[in-house]
Each structure stands twice: as structure tokens, then as C-alpha cells.
N, C-alpha and C positions, 0 to 999 in steps of 0.2 A: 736375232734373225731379222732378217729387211723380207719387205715383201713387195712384187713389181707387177702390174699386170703392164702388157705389152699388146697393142691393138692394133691393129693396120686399119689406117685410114682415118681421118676426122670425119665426125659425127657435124651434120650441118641443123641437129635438132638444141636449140637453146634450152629447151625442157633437159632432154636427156642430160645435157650436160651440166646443168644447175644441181638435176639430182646425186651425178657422179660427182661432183664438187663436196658436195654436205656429204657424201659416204667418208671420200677421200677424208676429208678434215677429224670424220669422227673413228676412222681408222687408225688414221696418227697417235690417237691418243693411245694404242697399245701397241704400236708396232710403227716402225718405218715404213711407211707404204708410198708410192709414188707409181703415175702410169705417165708407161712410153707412149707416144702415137708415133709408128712409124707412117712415112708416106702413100698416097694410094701412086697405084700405080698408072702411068699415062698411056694412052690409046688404048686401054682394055679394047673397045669393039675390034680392035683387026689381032685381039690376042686370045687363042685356046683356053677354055679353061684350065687345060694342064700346065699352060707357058704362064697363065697367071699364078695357079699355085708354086710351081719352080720359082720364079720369081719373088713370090711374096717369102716362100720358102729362105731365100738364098739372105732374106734382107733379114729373117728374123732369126737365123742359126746366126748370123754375126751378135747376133744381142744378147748369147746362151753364154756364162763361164762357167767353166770349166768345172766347176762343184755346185753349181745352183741345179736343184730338184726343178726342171720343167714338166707342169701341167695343162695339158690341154682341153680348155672348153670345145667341147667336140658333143654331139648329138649323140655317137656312138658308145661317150664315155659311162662310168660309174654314175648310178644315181645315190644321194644322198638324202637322210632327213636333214634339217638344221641341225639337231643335234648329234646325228653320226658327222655329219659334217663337222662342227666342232671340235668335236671327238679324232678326228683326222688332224686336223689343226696343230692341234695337242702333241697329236704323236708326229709332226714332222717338226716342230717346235722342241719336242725332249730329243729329237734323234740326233738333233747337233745342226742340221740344214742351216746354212749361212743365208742362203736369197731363196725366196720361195716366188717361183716364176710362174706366172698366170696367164696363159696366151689366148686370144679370139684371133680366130685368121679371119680374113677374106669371106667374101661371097661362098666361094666352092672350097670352102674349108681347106686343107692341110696338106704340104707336098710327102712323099713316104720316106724324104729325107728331116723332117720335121718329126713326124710320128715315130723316128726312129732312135732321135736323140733325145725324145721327150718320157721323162719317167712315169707319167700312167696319164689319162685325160679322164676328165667329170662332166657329168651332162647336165646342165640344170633342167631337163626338163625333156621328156619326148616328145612333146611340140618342138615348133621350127620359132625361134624368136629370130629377128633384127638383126643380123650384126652390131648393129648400131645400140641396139634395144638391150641386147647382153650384158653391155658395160653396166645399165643402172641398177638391173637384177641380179646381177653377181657383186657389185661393187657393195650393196645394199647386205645379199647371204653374207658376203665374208666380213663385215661390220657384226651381222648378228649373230656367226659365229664367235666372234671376240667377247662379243656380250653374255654368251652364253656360260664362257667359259670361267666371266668374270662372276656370275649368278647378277648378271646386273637385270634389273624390272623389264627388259625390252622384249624378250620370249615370252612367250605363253604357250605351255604344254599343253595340249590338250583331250 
């Protein structure tokens, strides 16, 4: 199994992306992981937010094949522990999943052509984080869901 998170937009914070780096790297070591940044979009101010999620929509169903499980970080989605979350992992890892696809939209989250092709979304949190911000907190959970799985020192049950 490969695993991809897919982002819309560059992060202009050097913090954030140092931290996404050192996940990225320690990711690797149990999985093919790699993220897309697709483009932001130009003139947002004279665009809807509907014409922007269409939009961001239209760039990010080009990114989906044909047998990859899409998930979407979505406020609305499943909440997890670490360790149910791991536990998910698991089970899309035995199910045969080829690309485990990890999506953050946009500002105003997701067109309902995205949500439609997308096989379930996860919330990390009923707070509102970042878009931006998401990448290090998720990139960081699904590191320490690998670890979990591995029984490596880095969880602590508590």
C-alpha cells in the first residue's frame, strides 16, 4: 500500500513545513507516503465560495484513481483515538487498498462532487484548525498511528 495526502495550496509557514518534513521522512519508513500540493487558486476575492470549492473540487477529483480509498479531513468526519485510528489503518492495509488517499481542501472545505467520490472523511478534532495547521497534526497522527502499530516506544496509553 502507498499512502498520499493531497493539499490544496502552499503553506507559507517554514515551522509548519519543517514539522511536515520530519513526519514525512519518518513515515517512509513504513509506508510510501508522499504529499501532493496542488495550486491555490487565483482571484479568490471576485470567487464564491461555492466557485471556489467547484473549483478546488474539479483539480482534486483529477488526482483520485480509479481504486485508491479517498479520505477526507473534514470537521464533519469520524472522530478517532490514536489507537482506533491505528486500528483503521490496519484494516485498510489487510483489505488490499492500493493508495490510501488523504485529502485537506481549501478554506470552505469540499465541493459535493468530492464528498461523493470520497470513501468516508475523519475529523481530527471538533475545533476548527488551519488548513495550513492540519498538515502537521495529521502528518504527525498517521506517523503515530504506524508506531502504534509497530508497538514502537512513541504512544503512551494512558
Amino acid at each position: 500500500m502507498t499512502a498520499d495526502l493531497i493539499v490544496v495550496g502552499k503553506t507559507d509557514s517554514e515551522a509548519v513545513n519543517a514539522l511536515v518534513n520530519t513526519y514525512l521522512k519518518r513515515i517512509n519508513r513504513y509506508v510510501k507516503f508522499s504529499i501532493i500540493t496542488l495550486p491555490d487558486l487565483r482571484n479568490t476575492k471576485s470567487l464564491s465560495e461555492e466557485t471556489q470549492k467547484r473549483q478546488e473540487g474539479e483539480m482534486l477529483l483529477k488526482q483520485f484513481g480509479e481504486g485508491d480509498w479517498v479520505v477526507l479531513l473534514d470537521e464533519r468526519g469520524e472522530e478517532f483515538r490514536s489507537v482506533e485510528f491505528a486500528a483503521w489503518l490496519q484494516k485498510r492495509m489487510n483489505s488490499g487498498v492500493k493508495r490510501l488517499v488523504f485529502v485537506i481542501g481549501g478554506p470552505y472545505g469540499f465541493s459535493p462532487e468530492v464528498y461523493e467520490r470520497s470513501n468516508g472523511s475523519i475529523s481530527l478534532s471538533r475545533m476548527t484548525f488551519s488548513h495550513q495547521l492540519v498538515r502537521a497534526i495529521f502528518t504527525e497522527q498517521l506517523y503515530r498511528g504506524f508506531a502504534i502499530l509497530r508497538n514502537e516506544p512513541y504512544h503512551h496509553e494512558g
